[in-house]
Residue frames as a rotation matrix with the C-alpha (Angstrom) as fourth column:
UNK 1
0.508 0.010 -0.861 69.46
0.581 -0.742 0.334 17.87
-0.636 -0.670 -0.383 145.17
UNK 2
0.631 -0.118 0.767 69.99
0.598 -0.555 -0.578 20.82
0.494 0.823 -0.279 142.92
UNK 3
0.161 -0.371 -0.915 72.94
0.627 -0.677 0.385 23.08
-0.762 -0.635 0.124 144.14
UNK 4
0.957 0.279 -0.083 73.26
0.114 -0.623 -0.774 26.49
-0.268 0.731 -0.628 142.85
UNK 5
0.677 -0.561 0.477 75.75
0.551 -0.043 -0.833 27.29
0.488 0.827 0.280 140.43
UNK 6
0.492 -0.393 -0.777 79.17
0.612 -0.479 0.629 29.02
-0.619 -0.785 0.005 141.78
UNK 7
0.745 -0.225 0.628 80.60
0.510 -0.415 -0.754 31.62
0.430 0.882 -0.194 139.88
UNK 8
0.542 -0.546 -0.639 84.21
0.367 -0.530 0.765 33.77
-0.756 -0.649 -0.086 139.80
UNK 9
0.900 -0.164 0.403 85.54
0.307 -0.417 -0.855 36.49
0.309 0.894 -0.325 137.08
UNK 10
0.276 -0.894 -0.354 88.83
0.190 -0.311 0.931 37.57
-0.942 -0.324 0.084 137.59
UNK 11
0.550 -0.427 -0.718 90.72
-0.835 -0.275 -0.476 39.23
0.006 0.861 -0.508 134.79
UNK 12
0.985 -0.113 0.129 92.96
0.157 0.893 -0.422 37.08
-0.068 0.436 0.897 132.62
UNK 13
0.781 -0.413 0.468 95.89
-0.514 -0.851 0.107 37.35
0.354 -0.324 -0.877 134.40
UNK 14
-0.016 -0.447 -0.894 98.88
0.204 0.874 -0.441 34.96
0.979 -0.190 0.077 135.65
UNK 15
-0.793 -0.538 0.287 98.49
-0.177 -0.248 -0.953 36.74
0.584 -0.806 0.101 138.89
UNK 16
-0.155 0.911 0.383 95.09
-0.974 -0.076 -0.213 35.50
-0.165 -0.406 0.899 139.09
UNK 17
-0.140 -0.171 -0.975 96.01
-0.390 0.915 -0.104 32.33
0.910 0.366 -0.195 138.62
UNK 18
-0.917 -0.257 -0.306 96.53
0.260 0.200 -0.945 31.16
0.304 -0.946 -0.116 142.30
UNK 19
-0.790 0.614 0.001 92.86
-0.415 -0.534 -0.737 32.58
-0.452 -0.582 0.676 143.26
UNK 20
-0.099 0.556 -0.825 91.23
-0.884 0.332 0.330 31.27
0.457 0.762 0.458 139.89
UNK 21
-0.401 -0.477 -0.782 92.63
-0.401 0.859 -0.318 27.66
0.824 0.186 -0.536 141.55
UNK 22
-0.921 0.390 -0.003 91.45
0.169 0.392 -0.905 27.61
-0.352 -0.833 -0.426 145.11
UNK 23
-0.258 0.941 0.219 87.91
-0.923 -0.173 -0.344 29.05
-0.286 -0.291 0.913 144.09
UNK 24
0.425 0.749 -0.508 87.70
-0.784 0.585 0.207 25.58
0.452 0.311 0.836 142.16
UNK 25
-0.710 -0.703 0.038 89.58
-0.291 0.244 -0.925 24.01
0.641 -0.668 -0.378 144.79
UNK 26
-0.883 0.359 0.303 87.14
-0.442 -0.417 -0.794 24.61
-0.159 -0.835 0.527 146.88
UNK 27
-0.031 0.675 -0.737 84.49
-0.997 -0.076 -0.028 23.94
-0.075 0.734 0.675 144.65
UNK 28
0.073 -0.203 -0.976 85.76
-0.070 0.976 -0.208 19.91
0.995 0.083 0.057 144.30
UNK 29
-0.974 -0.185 -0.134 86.33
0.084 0.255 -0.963 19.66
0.212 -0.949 -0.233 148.38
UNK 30
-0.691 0.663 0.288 82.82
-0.717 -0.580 -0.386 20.78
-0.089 -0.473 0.876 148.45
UNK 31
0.358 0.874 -0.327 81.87
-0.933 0.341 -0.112 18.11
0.013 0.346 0.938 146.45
UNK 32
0.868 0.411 0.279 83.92
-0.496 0.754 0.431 15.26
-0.033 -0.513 0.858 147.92
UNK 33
0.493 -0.693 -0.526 87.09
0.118 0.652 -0.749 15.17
0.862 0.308 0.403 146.50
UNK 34
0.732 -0.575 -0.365 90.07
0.619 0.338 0.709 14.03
-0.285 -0.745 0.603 148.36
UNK 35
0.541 -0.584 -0.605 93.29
-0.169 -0.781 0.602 15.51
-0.824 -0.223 -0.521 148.06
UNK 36
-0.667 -0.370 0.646 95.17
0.547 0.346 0.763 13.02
-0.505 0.862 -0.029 145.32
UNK 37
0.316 0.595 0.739 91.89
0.944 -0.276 -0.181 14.06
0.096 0.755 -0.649 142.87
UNK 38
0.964 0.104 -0.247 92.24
0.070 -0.987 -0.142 18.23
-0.258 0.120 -0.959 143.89
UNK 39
0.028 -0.913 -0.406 95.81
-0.267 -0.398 0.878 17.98
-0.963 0.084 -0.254 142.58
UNK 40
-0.256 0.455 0.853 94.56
0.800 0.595 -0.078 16.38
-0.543 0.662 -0.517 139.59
UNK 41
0.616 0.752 0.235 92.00
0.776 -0.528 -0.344 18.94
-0.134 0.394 -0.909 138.88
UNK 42
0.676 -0.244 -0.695 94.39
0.096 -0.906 0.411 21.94
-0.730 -0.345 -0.590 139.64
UNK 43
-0.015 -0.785 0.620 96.80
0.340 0.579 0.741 20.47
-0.940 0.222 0.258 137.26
UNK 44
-0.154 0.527 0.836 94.39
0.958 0.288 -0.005 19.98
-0.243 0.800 -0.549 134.78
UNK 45
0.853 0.486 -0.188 92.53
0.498 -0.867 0.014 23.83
-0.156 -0.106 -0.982 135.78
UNK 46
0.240 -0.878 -0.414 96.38
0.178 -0.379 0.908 25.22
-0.954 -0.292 0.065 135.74
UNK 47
-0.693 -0.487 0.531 97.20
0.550 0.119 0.827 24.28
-0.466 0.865 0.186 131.97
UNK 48
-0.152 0.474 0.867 94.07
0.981 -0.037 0.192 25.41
0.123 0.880 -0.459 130.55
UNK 49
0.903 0.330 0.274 93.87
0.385 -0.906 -0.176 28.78
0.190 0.265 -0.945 132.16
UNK 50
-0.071 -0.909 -0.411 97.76
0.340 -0.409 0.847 29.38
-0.938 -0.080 0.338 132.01
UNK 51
-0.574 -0.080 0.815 96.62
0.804 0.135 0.579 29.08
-0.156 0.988 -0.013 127.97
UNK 52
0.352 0.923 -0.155 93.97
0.929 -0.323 0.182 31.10
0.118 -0.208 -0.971 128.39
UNK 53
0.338 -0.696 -0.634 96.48
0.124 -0.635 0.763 33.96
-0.933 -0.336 -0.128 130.36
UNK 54
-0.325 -0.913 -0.247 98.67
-0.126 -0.217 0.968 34.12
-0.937 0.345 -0.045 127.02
UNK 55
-0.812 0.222 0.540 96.41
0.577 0.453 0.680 32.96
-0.094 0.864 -0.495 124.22
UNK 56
0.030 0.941 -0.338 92.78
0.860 -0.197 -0.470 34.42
-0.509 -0.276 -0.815 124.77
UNK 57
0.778 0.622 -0.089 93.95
0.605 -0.780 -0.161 38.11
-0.170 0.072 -0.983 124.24
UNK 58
0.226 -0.945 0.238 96.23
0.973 0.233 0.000 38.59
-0.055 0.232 0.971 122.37
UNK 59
-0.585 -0.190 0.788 95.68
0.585 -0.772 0.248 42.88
0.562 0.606 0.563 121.93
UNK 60
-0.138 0.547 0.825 93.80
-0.248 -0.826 0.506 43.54
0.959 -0.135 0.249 124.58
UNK 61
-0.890 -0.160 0.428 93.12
-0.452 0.182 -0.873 42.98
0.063 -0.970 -0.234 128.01
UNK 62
-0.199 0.978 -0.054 90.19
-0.749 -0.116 0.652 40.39
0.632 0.170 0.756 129.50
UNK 63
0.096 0.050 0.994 88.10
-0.941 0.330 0.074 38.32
-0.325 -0.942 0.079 132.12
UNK 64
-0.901 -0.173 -0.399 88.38
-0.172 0.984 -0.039 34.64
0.399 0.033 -0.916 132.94
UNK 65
-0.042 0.671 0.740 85.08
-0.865 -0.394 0.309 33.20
0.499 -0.628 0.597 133.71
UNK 66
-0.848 -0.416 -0.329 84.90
-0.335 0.901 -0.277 30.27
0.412 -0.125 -0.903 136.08
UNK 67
-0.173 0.966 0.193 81.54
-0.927 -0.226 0.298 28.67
0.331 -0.128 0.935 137.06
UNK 68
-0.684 -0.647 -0.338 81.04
-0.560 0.762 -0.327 25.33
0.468 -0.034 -0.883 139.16
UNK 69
0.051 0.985 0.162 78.00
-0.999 0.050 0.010 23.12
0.002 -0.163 0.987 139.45
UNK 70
-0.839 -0.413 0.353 77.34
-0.443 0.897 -0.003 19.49
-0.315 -0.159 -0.936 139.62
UNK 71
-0.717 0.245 -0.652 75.68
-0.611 0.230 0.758 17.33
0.336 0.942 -0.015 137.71
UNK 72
0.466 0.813 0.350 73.17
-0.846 0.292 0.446 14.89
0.260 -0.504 0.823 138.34
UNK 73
0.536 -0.275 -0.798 75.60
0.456 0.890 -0.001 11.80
0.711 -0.363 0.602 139.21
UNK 74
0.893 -0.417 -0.168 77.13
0.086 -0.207 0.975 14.36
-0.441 -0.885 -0.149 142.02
UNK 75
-0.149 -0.919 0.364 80.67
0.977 -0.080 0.197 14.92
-0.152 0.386 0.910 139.46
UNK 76
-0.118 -0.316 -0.941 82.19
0.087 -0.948 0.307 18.43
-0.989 -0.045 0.139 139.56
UNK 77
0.349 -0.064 0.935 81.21
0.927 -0.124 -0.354 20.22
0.139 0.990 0.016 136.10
UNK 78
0.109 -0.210 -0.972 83.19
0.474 -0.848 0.236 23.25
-0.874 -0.486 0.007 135.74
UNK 79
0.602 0.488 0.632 82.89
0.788 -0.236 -0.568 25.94
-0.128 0.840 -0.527 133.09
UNK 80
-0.448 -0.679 -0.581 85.72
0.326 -0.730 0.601 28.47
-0.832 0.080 0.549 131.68
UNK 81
0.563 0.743 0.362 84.78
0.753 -0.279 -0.596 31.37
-0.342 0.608 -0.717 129.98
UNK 82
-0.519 -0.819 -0.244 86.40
0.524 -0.530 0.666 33.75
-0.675 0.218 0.705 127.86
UNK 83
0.865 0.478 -0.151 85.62
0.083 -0.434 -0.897 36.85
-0.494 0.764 -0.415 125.06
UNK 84
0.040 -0.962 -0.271 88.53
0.148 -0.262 0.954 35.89
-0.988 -0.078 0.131 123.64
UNK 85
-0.451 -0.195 -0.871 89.97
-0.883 -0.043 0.467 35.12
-0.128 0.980 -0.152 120.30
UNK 86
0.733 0.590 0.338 87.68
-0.627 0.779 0.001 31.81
-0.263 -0.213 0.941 119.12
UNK 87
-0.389 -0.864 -0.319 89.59
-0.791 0.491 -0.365 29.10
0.472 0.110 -0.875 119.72
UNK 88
0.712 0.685 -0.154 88.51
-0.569 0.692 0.445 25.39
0.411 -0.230 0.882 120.08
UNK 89
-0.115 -0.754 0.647 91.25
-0.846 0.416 0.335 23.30
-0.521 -0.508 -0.685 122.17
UNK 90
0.224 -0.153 0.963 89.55
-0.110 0.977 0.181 20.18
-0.968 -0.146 0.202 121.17
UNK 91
0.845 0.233 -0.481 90.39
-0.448 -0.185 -0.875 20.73
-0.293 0.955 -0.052 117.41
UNK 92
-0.041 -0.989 0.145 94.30
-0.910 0.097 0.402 20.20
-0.412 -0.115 -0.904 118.29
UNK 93
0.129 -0.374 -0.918 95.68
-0.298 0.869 -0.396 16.92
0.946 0.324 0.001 116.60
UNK 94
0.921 -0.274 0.278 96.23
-0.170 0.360 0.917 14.62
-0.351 -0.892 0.285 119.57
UNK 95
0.352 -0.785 -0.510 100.01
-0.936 -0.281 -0.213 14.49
0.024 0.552 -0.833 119.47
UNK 96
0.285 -0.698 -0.657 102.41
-0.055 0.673 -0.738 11.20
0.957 0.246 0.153 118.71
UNK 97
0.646 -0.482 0.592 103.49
-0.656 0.048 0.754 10.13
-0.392 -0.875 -0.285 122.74
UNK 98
0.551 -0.648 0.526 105.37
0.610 0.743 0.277 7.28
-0.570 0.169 0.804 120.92
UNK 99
0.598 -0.700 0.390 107.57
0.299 -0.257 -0.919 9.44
0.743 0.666 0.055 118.10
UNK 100
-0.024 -0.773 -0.634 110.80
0.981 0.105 -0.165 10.22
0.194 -0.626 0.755 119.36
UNK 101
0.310 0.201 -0.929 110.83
0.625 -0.779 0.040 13.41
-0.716 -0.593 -0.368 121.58
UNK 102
-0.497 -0.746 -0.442 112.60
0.108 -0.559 0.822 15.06
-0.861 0.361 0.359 118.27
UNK 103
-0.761 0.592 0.267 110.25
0.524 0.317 0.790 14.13
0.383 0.741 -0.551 115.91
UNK 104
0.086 0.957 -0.276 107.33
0.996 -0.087 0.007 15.25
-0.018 -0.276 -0.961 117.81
UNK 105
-0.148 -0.157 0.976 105.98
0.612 -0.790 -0.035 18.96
0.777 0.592 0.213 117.38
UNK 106
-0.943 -0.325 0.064 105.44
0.155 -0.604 -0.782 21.51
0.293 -0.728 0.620 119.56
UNK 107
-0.648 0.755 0.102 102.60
-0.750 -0.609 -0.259 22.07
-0.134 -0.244 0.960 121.80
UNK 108
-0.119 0.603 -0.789 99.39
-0.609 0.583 0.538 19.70
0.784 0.545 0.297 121.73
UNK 109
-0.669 0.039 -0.743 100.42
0.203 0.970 -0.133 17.98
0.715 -0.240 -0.656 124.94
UNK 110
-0.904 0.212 0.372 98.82
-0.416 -0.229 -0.880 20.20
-0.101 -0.950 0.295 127.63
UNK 111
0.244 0.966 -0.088 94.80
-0.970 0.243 -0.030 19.10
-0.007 0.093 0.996 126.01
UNK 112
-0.091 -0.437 -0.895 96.51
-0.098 0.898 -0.429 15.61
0.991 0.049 -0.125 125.98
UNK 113
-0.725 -0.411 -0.552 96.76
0.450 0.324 -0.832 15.59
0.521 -0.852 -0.050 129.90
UNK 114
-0.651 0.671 0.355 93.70
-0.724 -0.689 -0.024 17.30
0.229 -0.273 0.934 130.55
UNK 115
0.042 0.799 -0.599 91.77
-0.811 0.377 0.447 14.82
0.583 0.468 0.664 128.69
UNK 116
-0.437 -0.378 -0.816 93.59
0.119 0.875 -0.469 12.05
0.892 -0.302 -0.337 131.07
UNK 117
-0.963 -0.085 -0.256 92.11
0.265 -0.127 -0.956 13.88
0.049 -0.988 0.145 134.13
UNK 118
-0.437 0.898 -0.053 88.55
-0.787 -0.410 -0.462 14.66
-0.436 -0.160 0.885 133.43
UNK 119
-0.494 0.388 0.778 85.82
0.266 0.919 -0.290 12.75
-0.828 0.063 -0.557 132.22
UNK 120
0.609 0.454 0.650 83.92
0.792 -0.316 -0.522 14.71
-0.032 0.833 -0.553 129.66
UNK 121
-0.544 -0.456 -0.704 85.28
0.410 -0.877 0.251 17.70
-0.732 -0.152 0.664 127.81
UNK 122
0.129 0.494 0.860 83.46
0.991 -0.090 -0.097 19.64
0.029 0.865 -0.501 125.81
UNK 123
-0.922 -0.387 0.021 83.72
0.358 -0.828 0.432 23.25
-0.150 0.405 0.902 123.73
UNK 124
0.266 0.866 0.424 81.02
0.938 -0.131 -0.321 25.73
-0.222 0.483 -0.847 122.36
UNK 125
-0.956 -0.247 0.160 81.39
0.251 -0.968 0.005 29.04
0.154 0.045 0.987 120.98
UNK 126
0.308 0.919 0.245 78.41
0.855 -0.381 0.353 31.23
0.418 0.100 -0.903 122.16
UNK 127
0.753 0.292 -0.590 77.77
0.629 -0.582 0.515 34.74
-0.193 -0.759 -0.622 122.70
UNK 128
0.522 -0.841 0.146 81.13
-0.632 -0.496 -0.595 35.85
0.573 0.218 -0.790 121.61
UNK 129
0.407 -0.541 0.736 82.71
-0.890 -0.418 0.185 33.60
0.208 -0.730 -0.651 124.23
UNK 130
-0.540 -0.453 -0.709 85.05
-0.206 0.888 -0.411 30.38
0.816 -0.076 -0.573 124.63
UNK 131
0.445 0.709 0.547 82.88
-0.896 0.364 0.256 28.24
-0.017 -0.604 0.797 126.66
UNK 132
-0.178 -0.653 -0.737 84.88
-0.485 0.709 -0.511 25.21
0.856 0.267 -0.443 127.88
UNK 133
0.336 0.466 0.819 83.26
-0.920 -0.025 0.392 22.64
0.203 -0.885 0.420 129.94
UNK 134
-0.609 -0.781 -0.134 84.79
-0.661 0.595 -0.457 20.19
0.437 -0.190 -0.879 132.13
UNK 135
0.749 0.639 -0.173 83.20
-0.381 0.631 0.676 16.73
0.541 -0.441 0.716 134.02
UNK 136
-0.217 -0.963 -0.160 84.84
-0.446 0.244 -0.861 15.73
0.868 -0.115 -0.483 136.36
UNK 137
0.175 -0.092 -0.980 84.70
0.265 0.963 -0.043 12.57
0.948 -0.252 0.193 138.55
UNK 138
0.774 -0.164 0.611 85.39
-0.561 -0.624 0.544 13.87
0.292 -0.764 -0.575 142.62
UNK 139
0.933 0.042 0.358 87.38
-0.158 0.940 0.302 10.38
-0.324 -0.338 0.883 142.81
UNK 140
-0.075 -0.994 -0.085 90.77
-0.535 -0.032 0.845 9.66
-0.842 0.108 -0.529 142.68
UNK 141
0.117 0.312 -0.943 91.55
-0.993 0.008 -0.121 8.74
-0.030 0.950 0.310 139.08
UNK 142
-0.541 -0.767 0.344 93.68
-0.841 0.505 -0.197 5.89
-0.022 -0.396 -0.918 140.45
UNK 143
-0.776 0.225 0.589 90.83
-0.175 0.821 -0.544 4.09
-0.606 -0.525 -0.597 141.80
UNK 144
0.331 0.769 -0.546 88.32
-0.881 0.045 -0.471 4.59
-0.337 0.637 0.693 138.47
UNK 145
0.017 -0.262 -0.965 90.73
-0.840 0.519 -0.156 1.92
0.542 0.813 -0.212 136.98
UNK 146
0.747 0.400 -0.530 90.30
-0.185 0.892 0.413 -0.73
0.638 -0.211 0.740 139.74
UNK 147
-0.245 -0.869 0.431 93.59
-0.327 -0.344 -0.880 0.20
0.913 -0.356 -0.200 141.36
């Protein structure tokens, strides 16, 4: 069963944060998650477009796109778009969780803790636009691990 694609633009805004969240909020309840998983996701959906809010545009003002569809095993796939600056998240060095909290550099962990909460991540530039797609599991991570 094909479902059609959901879609929501909202400037790139921190006050559009909170609206950006429930449409994909929604979006995962629709498609089975529970509650433990939609705090997960929101987490996850929180870090990358807080970056997104402060990083994207840096001189100008612009939208956030969000787009939510589901794959063919029935997992939430969700797409962020931007015309920002190009910028690839997954490029980041993964950072050092063992060096001591002094030692370790700034920044690097938020794509670190994504990656713990989704299943696939992937990047494309096209069009002019960051194109950043998530997979994502509807299941509590808890129980992926035999828990």
């Amino acid at each position: 069963m094909t479902q059609i694609p959901e879609e929501i633009r909202l400037p790139a805004r921190l006050d559009n944060l909170y609206p950006l969240l429930s449409f994909v909020t929604s979006c995962a309840k629709r498609r089975g998650a529970g509650q433990e998983r939609i705090n997960e996701i929101e987490l996850a959906m929180e870090e990358l477009l807080v970056n997104i809010f402060n990083y994207a545009y840096p001189d100008r003002s612009g939208d956030v796109v969000i787009v939510c569809s589901s794959d063919n095993a029935g997992r939430l796939v969700v797409e962020i778009a931007d015309e920002g600056i190009p910028f690839n998240i997954l490029t980041r060095a993964e950072p050092d969780i063992d060096a001591a909290v002094e030692q370790r550099s700034i920044g690097g962990l938020g794509i670190f803790f994504v990656r713990q909460l989704v299943e696939e991540i992937a990047y494309r530039r096209e069009g002019g636009r960051n194109i950043l797609t998530l997979t994502i599991d509807p299941a509590p991570q808890t129980t992926e691990k035999g828990a």
